[in-house]
C-alpha positions as CSV (number, residue, x, y, z in Angstrom):
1,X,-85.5,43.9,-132.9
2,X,-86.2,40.4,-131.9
3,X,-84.0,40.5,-128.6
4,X,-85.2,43.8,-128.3
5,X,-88.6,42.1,-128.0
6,X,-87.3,39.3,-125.6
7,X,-86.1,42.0,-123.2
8,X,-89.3,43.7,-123.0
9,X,-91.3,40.5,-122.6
10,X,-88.7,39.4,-119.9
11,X,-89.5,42.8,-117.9
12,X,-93.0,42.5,-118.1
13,X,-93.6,38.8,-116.6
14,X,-90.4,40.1,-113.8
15,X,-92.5,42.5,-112.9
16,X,-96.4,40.4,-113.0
17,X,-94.3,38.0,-110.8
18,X,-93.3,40.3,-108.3
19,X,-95.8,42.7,-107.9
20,X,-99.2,40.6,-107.7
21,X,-101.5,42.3,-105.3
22,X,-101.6,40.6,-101.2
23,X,-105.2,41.9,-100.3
24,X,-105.2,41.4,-96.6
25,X,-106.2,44.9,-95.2
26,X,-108.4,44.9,-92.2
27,X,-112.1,46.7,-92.6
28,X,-113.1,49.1,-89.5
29,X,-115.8,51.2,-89.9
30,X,-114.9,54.5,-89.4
31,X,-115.5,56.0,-85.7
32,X,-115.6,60.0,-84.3
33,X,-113.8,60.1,-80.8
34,X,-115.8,61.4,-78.7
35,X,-114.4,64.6,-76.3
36,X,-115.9,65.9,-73.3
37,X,-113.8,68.0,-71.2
38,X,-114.3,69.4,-67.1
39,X,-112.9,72.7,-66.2
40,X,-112.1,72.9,-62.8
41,X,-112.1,76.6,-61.7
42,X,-109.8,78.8,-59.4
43,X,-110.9,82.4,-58.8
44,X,-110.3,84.7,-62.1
45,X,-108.2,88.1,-61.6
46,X,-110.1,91.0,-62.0
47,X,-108.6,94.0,-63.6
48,X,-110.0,97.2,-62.3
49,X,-110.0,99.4,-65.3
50,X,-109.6,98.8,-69.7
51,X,-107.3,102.0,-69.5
52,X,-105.3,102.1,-73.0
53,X,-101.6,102.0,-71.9
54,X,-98.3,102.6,-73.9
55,X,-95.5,99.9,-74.2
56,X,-92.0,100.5,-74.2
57,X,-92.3,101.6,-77.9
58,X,-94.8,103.7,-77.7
59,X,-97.5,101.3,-79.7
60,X,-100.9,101.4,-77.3
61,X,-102.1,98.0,-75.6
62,X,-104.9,97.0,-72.7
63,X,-104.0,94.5,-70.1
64,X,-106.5,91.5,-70.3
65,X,-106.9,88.0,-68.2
66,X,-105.7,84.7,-69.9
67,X,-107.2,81.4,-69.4
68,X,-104.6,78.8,-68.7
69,X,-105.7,75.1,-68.9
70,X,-103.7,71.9,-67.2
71,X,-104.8,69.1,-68.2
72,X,-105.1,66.2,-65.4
73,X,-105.9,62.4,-66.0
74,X,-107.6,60.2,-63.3
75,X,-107.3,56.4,-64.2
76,X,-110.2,53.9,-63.4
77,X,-110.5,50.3,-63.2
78,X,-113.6,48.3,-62.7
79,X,-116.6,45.8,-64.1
80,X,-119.3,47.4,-66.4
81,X,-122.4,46.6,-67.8
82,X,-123.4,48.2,-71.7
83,X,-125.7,47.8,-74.2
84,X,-124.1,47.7,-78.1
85,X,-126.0,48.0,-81.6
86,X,-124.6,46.8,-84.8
87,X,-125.6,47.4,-88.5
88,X,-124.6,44.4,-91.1
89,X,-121.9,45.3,-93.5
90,X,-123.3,44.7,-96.8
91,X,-120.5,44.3,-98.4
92,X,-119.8,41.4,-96.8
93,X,-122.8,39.5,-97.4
94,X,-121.5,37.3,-100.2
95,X,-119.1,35.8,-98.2
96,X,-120.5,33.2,-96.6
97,X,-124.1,32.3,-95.6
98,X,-123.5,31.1,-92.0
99,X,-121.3,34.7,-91.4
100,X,-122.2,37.5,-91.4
101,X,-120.1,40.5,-90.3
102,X,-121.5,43.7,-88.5
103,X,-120.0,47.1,-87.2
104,X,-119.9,47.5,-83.9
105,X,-120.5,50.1,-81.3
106,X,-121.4,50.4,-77.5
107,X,-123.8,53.2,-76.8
108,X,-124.4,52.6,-73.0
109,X,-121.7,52.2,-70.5
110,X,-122.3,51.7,-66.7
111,X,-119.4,51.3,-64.6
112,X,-118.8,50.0,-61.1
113,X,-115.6,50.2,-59.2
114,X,-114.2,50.8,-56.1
115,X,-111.5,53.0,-54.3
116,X,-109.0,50.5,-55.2
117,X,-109.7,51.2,-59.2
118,X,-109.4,54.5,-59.0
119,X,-105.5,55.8,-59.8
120,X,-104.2,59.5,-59.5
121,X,-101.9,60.8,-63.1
122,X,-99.3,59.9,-61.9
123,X,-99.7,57.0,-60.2
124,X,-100.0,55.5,-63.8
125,X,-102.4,53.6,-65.6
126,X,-103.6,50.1,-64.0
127,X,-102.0,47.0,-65.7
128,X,-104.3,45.3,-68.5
129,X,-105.1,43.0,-71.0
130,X,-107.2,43.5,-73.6
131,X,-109.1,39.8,-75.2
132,X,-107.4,38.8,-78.0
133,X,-110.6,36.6,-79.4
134,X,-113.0,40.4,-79.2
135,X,-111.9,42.8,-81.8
136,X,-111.9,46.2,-80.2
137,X,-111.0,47.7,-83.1
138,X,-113.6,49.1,-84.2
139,X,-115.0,51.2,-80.6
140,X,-113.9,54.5,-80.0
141,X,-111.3,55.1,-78.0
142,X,-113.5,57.6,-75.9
143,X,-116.6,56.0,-74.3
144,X,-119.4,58.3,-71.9
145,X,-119.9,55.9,-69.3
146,X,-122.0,56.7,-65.9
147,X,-119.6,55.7,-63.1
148,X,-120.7,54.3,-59.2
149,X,-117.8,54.1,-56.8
150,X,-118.3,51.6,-54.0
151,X,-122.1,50.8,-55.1
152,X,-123.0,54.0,-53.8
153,X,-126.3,55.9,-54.8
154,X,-124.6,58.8,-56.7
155,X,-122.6,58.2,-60.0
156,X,-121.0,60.1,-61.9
157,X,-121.5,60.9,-66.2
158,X,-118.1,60.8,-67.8
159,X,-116.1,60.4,-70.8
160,X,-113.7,57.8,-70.7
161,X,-110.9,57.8,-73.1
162,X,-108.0,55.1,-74.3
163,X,-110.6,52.8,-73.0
164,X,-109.7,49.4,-73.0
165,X,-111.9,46.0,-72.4
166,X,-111.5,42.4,-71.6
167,X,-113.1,39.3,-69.9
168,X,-115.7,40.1,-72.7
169,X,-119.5,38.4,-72.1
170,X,-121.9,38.9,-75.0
171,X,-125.6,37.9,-73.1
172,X,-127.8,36.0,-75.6
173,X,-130.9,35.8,-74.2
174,X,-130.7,39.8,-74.8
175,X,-129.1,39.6,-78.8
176,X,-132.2,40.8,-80.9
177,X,-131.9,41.5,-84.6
178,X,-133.7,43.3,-86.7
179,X,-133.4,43.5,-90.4
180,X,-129.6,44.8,-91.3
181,X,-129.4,46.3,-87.3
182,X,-128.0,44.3,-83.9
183,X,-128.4,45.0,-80.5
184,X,-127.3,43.4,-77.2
185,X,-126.0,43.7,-73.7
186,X,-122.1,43.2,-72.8
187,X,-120.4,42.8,-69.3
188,X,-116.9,43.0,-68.8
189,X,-113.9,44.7,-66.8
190,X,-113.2,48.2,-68.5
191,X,-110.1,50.9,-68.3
192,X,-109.6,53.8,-69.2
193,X,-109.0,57.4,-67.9
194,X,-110.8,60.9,-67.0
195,X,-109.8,63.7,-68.4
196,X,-110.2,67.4,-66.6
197,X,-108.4,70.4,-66.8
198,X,-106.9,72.7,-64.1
199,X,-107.7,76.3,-64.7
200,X,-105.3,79.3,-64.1
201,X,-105.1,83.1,-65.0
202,X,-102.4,85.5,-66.2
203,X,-102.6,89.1,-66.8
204,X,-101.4,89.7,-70.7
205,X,-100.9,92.4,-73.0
206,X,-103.5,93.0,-75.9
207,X,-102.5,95.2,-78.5
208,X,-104.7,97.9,-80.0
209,X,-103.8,97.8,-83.8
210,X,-105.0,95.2,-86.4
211,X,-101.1,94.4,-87.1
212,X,-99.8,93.7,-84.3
213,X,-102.9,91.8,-83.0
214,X,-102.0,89.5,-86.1
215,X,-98.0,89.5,-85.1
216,X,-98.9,89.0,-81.6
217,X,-101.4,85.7,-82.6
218,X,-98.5,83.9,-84.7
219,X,-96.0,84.6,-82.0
220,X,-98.3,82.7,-79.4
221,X,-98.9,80.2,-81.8
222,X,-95.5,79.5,-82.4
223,X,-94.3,79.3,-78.6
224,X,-97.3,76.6,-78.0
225,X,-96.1,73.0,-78.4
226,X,-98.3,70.3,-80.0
227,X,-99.4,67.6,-78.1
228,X,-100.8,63.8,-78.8
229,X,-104.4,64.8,-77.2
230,X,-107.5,64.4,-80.0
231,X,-110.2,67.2,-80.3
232,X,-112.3,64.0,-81.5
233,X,-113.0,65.5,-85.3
234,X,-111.4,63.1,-88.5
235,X,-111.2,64.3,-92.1
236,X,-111.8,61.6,-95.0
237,X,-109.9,61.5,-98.4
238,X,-110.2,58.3,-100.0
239,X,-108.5,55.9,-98.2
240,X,-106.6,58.5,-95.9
241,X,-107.9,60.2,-93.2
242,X,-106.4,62.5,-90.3
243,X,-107.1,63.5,-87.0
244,X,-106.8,66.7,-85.5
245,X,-105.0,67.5,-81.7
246,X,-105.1,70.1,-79.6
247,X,-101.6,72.6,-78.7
248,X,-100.9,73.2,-75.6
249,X,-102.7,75.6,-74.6
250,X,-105.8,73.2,-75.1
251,X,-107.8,75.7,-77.3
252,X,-105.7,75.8,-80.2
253,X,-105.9,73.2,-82.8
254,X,-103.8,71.1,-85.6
255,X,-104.1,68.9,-87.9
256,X,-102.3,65.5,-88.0
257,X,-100.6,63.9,-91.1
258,X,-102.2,61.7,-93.1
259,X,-102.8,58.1,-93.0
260,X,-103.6,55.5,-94.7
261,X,-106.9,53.1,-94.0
262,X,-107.1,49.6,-94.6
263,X,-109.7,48.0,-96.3
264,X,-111.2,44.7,-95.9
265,X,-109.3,41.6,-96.3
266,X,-112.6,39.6,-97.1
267,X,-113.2,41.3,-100.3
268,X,-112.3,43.4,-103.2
269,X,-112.2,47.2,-103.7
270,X,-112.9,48.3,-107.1
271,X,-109.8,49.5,-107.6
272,X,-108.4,46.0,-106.7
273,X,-110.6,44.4,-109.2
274,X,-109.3,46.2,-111.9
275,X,-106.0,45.5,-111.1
276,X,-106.5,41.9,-110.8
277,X,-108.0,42.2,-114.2
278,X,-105.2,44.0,-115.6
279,X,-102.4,41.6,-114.4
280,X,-105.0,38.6,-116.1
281,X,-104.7,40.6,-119.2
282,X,-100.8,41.1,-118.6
283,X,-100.2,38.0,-118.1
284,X,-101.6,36.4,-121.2
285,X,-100.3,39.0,-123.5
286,X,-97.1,38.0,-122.3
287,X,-97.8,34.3,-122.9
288,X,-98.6,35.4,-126.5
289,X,-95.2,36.9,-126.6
290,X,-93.3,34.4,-125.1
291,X,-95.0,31.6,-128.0
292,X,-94.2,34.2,-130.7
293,X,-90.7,34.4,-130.1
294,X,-90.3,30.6,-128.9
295,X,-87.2,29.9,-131.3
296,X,-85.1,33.0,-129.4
297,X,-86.2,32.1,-125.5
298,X,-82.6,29.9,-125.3
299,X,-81.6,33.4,-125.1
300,X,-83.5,34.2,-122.1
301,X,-84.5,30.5,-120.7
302,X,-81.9,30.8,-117.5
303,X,-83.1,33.8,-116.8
304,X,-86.6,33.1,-116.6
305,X,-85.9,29.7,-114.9
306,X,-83.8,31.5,-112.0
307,X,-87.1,34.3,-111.7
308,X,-89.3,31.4,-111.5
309,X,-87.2,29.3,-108.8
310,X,-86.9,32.7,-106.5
311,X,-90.6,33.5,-107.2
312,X,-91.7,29.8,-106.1
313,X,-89.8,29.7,-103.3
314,X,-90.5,33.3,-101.8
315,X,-93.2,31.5,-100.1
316,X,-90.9,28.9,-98.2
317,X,-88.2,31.8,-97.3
318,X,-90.8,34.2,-96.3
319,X,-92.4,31.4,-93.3
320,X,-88.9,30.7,-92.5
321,X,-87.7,34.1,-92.2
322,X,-91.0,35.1,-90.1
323,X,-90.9,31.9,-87.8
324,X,-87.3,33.1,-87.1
325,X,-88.4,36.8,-86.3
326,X,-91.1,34.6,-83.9
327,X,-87.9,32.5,-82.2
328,X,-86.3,35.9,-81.7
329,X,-89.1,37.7,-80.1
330,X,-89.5,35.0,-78.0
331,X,-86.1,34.9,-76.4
332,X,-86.2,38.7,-76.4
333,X,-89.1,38.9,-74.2
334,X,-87.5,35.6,-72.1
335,X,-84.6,37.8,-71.1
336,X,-86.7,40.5,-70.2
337,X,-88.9,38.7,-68.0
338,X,-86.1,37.3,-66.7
339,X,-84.7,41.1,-65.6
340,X,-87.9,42.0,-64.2
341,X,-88.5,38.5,-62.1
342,X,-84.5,38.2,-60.6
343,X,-84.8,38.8,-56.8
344,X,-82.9,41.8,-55.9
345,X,-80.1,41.5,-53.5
346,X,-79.8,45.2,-51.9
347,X,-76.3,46.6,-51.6
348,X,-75.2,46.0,-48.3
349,X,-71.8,47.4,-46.3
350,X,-69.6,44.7,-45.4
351,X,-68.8,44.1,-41.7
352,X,-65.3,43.8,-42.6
353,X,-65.3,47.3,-44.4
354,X,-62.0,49.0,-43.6
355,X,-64.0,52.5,-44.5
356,X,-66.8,52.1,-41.7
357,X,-64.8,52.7,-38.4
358,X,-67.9,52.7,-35.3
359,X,-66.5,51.8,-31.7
360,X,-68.4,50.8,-28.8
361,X,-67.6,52.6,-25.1
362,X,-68.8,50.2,-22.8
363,X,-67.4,52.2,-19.7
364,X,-70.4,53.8,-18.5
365,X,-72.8,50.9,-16.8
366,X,-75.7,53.5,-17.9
367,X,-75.4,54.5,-21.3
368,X,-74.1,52.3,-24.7
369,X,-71.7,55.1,-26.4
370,X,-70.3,55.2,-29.5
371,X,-67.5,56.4,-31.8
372,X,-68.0,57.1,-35.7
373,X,-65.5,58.3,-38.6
374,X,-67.4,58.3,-42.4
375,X,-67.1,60.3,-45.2
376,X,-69.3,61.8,-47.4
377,X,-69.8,61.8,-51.0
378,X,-67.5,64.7,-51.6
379,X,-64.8,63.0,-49.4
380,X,-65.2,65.5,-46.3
381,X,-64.4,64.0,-42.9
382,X,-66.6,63.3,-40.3
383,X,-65.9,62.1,-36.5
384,X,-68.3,62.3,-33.7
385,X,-69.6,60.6,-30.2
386,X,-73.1,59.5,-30.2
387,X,-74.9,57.5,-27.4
388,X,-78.6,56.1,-26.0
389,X,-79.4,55.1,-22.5
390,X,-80.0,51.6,-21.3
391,X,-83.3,52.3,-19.9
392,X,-84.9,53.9,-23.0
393,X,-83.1,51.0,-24.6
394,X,-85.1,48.1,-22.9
395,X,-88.4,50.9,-23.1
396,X,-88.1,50.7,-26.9
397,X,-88.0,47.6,-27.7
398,X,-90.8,46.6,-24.5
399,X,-93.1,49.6,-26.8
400,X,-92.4,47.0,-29.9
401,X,-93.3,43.8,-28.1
402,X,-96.4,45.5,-27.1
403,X,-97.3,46.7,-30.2
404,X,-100.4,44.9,-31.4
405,X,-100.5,45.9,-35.3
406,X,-101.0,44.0,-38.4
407,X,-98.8,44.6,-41.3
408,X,-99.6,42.7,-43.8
409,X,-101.2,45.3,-45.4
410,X,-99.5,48.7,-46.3
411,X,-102.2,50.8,-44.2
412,X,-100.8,48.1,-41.3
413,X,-97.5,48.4,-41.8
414,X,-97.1,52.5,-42.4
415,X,-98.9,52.4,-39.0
416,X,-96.0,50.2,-37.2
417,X,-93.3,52.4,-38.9
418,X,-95.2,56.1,-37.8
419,X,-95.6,54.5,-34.2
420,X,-91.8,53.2,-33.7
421,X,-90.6,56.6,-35.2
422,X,-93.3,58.7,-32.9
423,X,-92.2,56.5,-29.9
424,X,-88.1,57.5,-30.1
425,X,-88.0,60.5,-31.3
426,X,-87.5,62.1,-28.1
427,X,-85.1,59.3,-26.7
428,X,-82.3,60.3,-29.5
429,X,-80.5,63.1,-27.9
430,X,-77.1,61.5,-27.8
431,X,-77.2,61.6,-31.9
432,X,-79.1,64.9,-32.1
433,X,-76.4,66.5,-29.8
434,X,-73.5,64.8,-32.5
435,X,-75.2,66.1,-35.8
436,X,-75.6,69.1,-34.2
437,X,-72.3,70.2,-33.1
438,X,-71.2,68.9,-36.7
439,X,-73.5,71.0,-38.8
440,X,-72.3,74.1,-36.4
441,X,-68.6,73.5,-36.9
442,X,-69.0,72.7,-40.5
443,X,-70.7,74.9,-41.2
444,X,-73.4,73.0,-43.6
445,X,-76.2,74.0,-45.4
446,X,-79.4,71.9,-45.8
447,X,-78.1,70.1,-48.5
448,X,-74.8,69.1,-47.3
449,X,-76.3,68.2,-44.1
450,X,-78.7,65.6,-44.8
451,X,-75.8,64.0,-47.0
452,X,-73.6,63.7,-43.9
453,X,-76.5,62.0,-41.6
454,X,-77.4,59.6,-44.6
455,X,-73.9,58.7,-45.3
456,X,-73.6,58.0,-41.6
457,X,-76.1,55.5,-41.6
458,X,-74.8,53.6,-44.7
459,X,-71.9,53.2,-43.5
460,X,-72.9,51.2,-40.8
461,X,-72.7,47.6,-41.3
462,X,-75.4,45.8,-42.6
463,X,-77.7,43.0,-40.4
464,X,-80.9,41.4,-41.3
465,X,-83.3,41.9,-39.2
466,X,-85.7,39.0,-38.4
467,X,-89.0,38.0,-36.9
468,X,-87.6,34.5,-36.2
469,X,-84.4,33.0,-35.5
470,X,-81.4,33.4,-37.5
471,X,-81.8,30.0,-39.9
472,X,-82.2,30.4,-43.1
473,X,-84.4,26.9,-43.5
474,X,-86.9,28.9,-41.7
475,X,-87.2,31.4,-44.6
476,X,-88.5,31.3,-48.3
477,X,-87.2,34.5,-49.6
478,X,-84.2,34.0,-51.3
479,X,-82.2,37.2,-50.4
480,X,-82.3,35.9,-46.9
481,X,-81.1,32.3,-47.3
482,X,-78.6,33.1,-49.7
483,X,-77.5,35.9,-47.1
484,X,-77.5,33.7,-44.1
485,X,-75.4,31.2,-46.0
486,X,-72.4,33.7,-46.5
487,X,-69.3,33.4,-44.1
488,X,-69.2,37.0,-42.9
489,X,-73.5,37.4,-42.2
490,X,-74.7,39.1,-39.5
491,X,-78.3,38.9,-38.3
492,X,-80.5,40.2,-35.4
493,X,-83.4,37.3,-35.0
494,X,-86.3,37.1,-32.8
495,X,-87.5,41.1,-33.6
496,X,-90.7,41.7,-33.9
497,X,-92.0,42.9,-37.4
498,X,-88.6,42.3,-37.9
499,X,-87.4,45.4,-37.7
500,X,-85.3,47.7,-35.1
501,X,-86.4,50.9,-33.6
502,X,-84.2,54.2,-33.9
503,X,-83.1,53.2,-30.4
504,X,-82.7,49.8,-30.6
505,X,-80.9,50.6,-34.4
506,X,-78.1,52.8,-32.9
507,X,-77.7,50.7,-29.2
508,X,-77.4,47.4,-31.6
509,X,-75.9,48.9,-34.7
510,X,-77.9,46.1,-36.4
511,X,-79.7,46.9,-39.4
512,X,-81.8,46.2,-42.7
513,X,-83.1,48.9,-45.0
514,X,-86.6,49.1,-43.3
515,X,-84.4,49.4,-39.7
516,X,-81.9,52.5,-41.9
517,X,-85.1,54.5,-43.6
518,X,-87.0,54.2,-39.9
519,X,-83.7,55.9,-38.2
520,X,-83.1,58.3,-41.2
521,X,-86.8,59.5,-41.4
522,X,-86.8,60.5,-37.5
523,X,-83.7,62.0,-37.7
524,X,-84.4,64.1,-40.6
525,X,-87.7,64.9,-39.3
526,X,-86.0,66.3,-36.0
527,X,-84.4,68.8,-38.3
528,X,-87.7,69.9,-40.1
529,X,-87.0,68.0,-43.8
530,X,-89.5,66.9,-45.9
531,X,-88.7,63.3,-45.8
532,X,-90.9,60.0,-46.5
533,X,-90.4,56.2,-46.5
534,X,-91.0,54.4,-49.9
535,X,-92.4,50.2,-49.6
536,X,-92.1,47.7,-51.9
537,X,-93.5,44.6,-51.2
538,X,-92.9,43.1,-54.7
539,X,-88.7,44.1,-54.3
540,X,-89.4,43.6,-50.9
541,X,-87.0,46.6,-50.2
542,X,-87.5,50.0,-48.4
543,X,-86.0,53.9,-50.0
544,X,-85.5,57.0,-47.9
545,X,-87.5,59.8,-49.9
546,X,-86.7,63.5,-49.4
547,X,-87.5,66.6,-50.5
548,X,-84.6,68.1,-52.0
549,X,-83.2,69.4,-55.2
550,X,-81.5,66.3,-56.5
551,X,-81.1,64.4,-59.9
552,X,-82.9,61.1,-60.3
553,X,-85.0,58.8,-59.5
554,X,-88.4,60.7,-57.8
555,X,-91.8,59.9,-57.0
556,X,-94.3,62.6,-57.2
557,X,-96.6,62.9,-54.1
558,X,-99.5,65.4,-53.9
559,X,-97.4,67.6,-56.3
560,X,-93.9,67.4,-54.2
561,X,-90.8,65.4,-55.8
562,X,-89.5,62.6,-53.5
563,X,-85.8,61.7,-55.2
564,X,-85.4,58.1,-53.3
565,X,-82.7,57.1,-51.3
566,X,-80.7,53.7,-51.2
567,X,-79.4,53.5,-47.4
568,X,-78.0,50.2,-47.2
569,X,-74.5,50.5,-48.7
570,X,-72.3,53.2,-48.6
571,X,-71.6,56.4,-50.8
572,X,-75.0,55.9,-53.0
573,X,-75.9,59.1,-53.9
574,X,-79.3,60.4,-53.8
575,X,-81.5,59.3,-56.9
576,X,-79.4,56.4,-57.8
577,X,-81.2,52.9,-57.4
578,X,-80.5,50.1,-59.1
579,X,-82.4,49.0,-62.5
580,X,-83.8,46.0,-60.9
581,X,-85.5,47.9,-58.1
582,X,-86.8,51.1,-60.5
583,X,-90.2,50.3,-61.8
584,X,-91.6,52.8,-59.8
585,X,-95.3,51.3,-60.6
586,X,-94.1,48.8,-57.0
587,X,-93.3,51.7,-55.1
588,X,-95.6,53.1,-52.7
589,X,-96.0,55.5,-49.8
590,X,-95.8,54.1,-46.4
591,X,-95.1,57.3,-44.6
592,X,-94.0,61.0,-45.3
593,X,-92.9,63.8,-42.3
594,X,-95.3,66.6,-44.2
């Protein structure tokens, strides 16, 4: 009986030990999410009769119009102004006599931003950091804010939702109190996005009987899918609550799981109190045990010693173990920076490729000819004769000189690219007479074709082009340096914007990817594909985009997929670039054909 006795004690203080209560739970009062949604409208079918009508199996329906909603996000990014009120948490009061702690909530918003902060879906949302020292736990994540754009007179009454705040500035002169209430005016930079919905119509079936309406009902609902957007209502149990979301057709609803929330880590719940007082009680009643049965601990004594050493030093192990998780998290997010900051060295074609096989004719004083053999990505064969004149030649890149455009700015430089391109298209007949005469014997269709002209141009050798000579002390980027300083380089200095025109390009054969896109997007053009050039001044790089029914990489422009195009080495397929070039957040339009 005794041991039996020792045991029991044994368990109890085991389990006191490792179970005591850590009350650090957060307190946020609790918030409704506020939803306003805008409808915009295209022209509703009109059916011209409600004649009953008989289905296949004979059960009697009436053909009715179905509302079908898109939703659409619009992303801004801009300063505001708002005024917040407050009401003192009471339970809090006893804390401390210089704190006090209040809820928190902004019930004015005015926003100001300007073209620049406004961001299409998908386009993505702008990059931001929220203030660590303001808690922003506690506003909703959906905000009505009146919106200016550009200062103008006329603003705009939205909701904002995933809003998000920083550069935080509480004005003091403006902090009033009053009795258990706050109230204020912040400034700050705020994000967020605008929600609206695209509406369409479809002509459905509605069936007459009482059963099969009710069949009908769960089949839709079981072909919707459910998606992550709030309606903005919560339900409360306890310390659970749950939100409800809409399905996918954005009328009907769901409810969420639910989840647990925290309380606050400055003070004790009841329920918390009377576990503390219960472990108190535990505790000594094991003490009572323990001097009862003194004469049989040697029994247990090791035991007990090697719960207490673990138990003291579960405070040492437990800093260690999370300043190691720290270390690690730190060199995680070093290597990742460290991915996402290496230059990027585009793939270039070697001049001493043994696959590339283009031959200058220089017998005819009046034209510079050419001789190409490539293959294409399914290892078909390709030969053809393709040639400019002199004179348009020297007019092309006279046009360039001429050319008084700043590009350091992307409306600049998309400006320079559609003027080049605009200038030679009609000087490129000695290429346009090649592709032709290829696409007619082989017989090509639209896909196959663009594949032989782009496999063309990458397997022409690559050159940097360059506004200045070709010295690579002259230059800080260090694609170009490093490139200069190779044995087999090949450069083309002392171009203006450095780049080539489509001319200049195939009299020179010398070529970057800005020179290979500009040639590729004129000569696709020609044949009446939707093609575009894709800028990158952080990868300082340029992609072909096109229009066509390929795998990968793609940029969505007014509702058309772009896949992108590497040019500058040979046999990359459409949609493959390279990981350190595919954050398509740097990618933007300079140019598209349509």
């Amino acid at each position: 009986m005794a041991i039996f006795l020792i045991i029991l004690v044994v368990i109890i203080v085991i389990y006191l030990l490792l179970n005591k209560r850590d009350n650090t739970s957060v307190y946020t009062s609790p918030q409704t999410a506020n939803f306003t949604k805008t409808i915009v409208e295209e022209s509703k079918p009109t059916i011209e009769d409600e004649n009953i009508l008989i289905d296949e199996d004979g059960r009697k329906y009436k053909e009715v119009v179905k509302e079908i909603l898109t939703p659409r996000k619009t992303y801004i990014y801009g300063s505001f102004t708002g005024k917040y009120n407050g009401e003192l948490l009471t339970k809090t009061e006893h804390l401390s006599l210089s704190k006090k702690f209040y809820s928190f909530n902004i019930y004015e918003c005015i926003a100001s931003v300007n073209q620049n902060g406004i961001r299409k879906d998908y386009e993505g949302e702008f990059p931001f950091i929220e203030d660590e020292n303001f808690n922003t736990a506690q506003l909703p994540k959906s905000l009505n804010c009146h919106i200016e754009i550009d200062n103008s007179n006329n603003g705009y009454n939205v909701t904002l939702r995933d809003v998000k705040l920083n550069n935080i500035s509480l004005n003091r002169k403006l902090h009033q109190t009053d009795g258990n209430e706050i109230f204020g005016t912040i400034t700050g930079n705020i994000t967020g996005y605008i929600l609206d919905f695209l509406t369409s119509y479809e002509i459905q079936r509605e069936y007459i009987d009482k059963e099969h309406k009710i069949e009908e009902e769960k089949k839709r609902i079981n072909e919707l899918t459910k998606t992550s957007l709030v309606t903005g209502k919560t339900e409360t149990k306890g310390n659970q609550n749950r939100l409800e979301y809409y399905y996918s057709d954005y009328k009907t609803t769901y409810w969420g799981d639910w989840k647990y929330q925290a309380n606050s880590k400055s003070y004790y719940s009841a329920k918390d109190f009377l576990a503390t007082i219960f472990s108190i009680l535990g505790g000594l009643l094991a003490l009572l045990f323990l001097f009862a049965l003194l004469p049989n601990l040697l029994y247990v004594l090791p035991v007990l010693l090697l719960v207490g050493f673990f138990y003291f030093l579960k405070p040492i192990l437990r800093w260690f173990f999370t300043i190691l998780s720290f270390c690690l998290l730190l060199l995680f997010l070093y290597s990742i920076f460290n991915v996402i900051k290496k230059p990027y060295y585009p793939p270039v074609v070697s001049n001493n490729d043994t696959l590339n096989r283009i031959k200058i004719d220089t017998s005819n004083i009046d034209t510079i000819k050419h001789f190409a053999s490539w293959v294409d990505y399914d290892n078909n064969n390709f030969t053809g004769t393709f040639w400019t004149l002199k004179k348009d030649y020297a007019s092309a890149n006279n046009y360039k000189s001429n050319l008084n455009i700043n590009t350091n700015n992307e409306s600049g430089y998309a400006e320079m690219l559609s003027s080049l391109s605009t200038n030679d298209a009609s000087k490129l007949n000695g290429i346009y007479l090649m592709f032709d005469s290829i696409k007619q014997n082989k017989k090509l269709d639209s896909i196959k074709f663009a594949q032989s002209i782009v496999s063309f141009v990458q397997t022409i050798p690559y050159a940097v082009v360059l506004p200045q000579a070709c010295d690579a002390t002259l230059y800080n980027d260090e694609f170009i340096q490093k490139y200069l300083s190779s044995e087999d380089a090949k450069c083309d200095g002392f171009e203006k914007f450095g780049i080539n025109t489509p001319v200049e390009f195939l009299s020179t054969l010398k070529g970057d990817c800005d020179t290979r896109t500009l040639l590729l997007y004129t000569l696709l053009s020609h044949y009446n594909y939707d093609v575009a050039i894709f800028s990158s001044s952080y990868y300082s790089h340029s992609l072909l985009g096109i229009n066509l029914p390929f795998t990968g990489a793609v940029k969505n422009i007014e509702n058309k997929n772009y896949v992108l195009w590497e040019t500058t080495a040979q046999g990359i397929s459409p949609g493959v670039i390279p990981t350190q070039i595919s954050n398509l957040n740097y990618w933007y339009l300079s140019i598209k054909s349509k």
